[in-house]
C-alpha positions as CSV (number, residue, x, y, z in Angstrom):
1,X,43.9,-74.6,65.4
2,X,47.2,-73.1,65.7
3,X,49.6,-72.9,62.7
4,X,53.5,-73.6,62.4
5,X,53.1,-69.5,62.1
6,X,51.1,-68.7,65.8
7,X,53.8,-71.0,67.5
8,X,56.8,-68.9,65.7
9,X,55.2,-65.8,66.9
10,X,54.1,-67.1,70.5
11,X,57.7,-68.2,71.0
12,X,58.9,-64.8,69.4
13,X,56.8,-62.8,71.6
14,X,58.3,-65.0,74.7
15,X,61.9,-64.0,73.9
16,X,62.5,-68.5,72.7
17,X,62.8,-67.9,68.7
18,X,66.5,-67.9,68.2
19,X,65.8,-67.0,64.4
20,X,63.7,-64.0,65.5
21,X,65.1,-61.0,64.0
22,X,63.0,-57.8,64.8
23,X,59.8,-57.3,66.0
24,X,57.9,-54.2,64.0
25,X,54.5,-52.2,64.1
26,X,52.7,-55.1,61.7
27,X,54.7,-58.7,62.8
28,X,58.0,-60.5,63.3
29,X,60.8,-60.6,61.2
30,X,62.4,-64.0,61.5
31,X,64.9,-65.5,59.8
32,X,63.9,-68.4,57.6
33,X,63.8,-72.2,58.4
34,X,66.5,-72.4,55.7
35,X,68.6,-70.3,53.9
36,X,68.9,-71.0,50.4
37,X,70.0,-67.2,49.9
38,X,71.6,-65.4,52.6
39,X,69.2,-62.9,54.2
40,X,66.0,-64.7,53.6
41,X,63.7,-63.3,56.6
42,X,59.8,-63.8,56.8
43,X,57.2,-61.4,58.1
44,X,55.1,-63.0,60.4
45,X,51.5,-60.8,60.9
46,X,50.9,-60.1,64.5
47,X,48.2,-60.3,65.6
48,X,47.8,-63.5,63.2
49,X,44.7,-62.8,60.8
50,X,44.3,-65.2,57.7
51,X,45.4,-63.1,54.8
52,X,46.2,-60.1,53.5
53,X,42.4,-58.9,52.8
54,X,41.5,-59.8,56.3
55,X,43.5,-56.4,57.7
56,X,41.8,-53.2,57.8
57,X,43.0,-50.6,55.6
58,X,45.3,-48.5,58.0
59,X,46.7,-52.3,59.0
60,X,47.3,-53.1,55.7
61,X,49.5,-50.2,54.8
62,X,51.5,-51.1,58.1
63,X,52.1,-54.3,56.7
64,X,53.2,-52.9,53.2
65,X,55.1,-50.5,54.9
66,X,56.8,-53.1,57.1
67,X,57.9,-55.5,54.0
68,X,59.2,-52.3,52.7
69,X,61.5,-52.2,55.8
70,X,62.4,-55.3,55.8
71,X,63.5,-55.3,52.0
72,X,65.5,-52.1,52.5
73,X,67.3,-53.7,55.3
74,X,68.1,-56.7,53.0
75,X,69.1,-54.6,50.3
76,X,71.4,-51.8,52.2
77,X,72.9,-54.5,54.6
78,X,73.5,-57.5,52.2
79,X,74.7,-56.2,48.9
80,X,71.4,-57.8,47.1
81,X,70.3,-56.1,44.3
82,X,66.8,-57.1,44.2
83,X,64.2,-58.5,46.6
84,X,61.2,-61.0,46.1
85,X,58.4,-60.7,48.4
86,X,56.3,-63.7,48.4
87,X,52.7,-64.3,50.0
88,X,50.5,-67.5,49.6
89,X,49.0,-68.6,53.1
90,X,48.0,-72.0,51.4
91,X,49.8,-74.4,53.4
92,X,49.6,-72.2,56.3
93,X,46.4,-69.9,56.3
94,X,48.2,-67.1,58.5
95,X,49.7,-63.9,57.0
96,X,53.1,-64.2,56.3
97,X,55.7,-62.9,53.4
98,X,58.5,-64.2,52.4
99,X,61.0,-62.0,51.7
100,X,64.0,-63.5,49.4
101,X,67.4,-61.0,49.0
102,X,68.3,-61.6,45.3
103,X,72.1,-61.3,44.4
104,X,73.8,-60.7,41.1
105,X,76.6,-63.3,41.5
106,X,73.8,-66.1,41.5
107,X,73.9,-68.1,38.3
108,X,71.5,-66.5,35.1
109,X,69.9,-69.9,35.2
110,X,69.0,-69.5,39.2
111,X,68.3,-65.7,39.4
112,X,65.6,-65.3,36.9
113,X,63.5,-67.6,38.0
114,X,61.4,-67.4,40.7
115,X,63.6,-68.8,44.3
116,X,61.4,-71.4,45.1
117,X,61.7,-72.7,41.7
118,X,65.4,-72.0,41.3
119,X,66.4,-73.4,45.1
120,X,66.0,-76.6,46.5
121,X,64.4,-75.2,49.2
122,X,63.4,-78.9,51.1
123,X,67.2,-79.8,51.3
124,X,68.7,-76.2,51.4
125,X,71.1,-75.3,54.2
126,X,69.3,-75.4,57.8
127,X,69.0,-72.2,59.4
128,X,72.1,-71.6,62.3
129,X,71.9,-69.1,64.5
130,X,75.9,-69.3,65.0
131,X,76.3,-69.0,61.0
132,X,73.2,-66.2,60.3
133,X,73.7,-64.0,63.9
134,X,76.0,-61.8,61.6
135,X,73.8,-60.8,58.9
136,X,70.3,-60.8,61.5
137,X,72.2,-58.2,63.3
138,X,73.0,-56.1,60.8
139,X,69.2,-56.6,59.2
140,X,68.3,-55.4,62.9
141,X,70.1,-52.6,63.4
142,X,68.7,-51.1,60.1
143,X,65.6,-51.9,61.5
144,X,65.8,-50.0,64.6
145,X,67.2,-47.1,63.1
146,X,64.3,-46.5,60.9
């Protein structure tokens, strides 16, 4: 059965994900559904296995290699001082990080605690391409000039 994750990819692979950031060696980077902290992207493993384990070795270090990127291009493009990478596959059992840009002008409260926890991620601002094109360019770029 296909997850909320094969139809991101299928349309990303089509050229019909507007959030779709980059596409490298391992997955997607998209931007996320919402965007509780400017910048937060998720890697999207393509081709879709179930988790993490389920890549062979040199795979594997493609994908580590890849979040990597990804977290570089958050950190030299954003100003964020930290990143959180983030991968569960409960809710959706295809491999996919989140990857979270931290910032040091978030409130001590909020930026020691983990983003899901310190976010209200169900009711955070929507994803827009018109208001997050800037900062996907800029993550893209990097990308491309790895």
């Amino acid at each position: 059965m296909p997850t909320a994750i094969h139809r991101k990819i299928a349309l990303a692979e089509a050229g019909n994900l507007p959030s779709a950031i980059a596409r490298l060696p391992s997955g997607w980077v998209v931007a996320g559904d919402v965007q509780p902290l400017k910048g937060y992207c998720i890697l999207l493993a393509h081709p879709s296995v179930k988790d993490f384990n389920a890549l062979e070795h040199e795979a594997r270090a493609q994908y580590g290699r890849d979040m990597g990127r990804v977290g570089d291009a958050l950190l030299a493009e954003l100003g964020s001082y930290r990143i959180n990478y983030e991968t569960w596959g409960n809710l959706d059992p295809a491999l996919h990080t989140h990857i979270v840009p931290r910032y040091l002008d978030e409130p001590d409260e909020l930026r020691f605690l983990p983003p899901r926890q310190a976010y209200d991620w169900p009711n955070g601002r929507a994803f827009d391409l018109r208001e997050d094109r800037g900062w996907m360019d800029q993550v893209a770029r990097f990308l491309k000039g790895l």
